[in-house]
C-alpha positions, 0 to 999 in steps of 0.5 A: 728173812724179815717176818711182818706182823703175825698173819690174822684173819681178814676184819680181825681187830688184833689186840694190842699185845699178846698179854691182852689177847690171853686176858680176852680169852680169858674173860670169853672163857668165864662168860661162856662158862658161866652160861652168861652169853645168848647162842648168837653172842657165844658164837661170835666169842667162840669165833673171836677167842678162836682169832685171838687164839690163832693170833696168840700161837703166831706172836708165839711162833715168831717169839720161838724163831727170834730165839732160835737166831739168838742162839745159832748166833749171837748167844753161842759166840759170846759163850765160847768158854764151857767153864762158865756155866 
């Protein structure tokens, strides 16, 4: 079962990691905090910040599967001796 990429809206201009997208969110945040965005400009980082969370959550799941195969498989085999912990 191979994943591509993390679903994304359509016209959504992903960042170039996931790094990136929590360093916008974090940027969008402060603007919308400190009052500095018109209502038009806050509404379209409100909905940006919601795509790049929505982005952020999917890397983040595909993350948690990739580490769930590591463990059903690979990890757990080569750990076959409980003394090694």
């Amino acid at each position: 079962m191979t994943k591509s990429k993390p679903e994304a809206p359509p016209s959504f201009d992903a960042p170039p990691s996931f790094e990136a997208a929590l360093v916008e969110i974090e940027n969008i945040v402060a603007k919308m905090e400190a009052g500095q965005l018109p209502l038009e400009e806050s509404l379209t980082a409100y909905r940006r910040g919601a795509d790049l969370l929505q982005y952020c959550q999917a890397r983040l799941q595909e993350a948690q599967q990739q580490v769930k195969v590591l463990e059903a498989g690979t990890l757990q085999n080569l750990n076959g001796d409980d003394s090694a912990e």
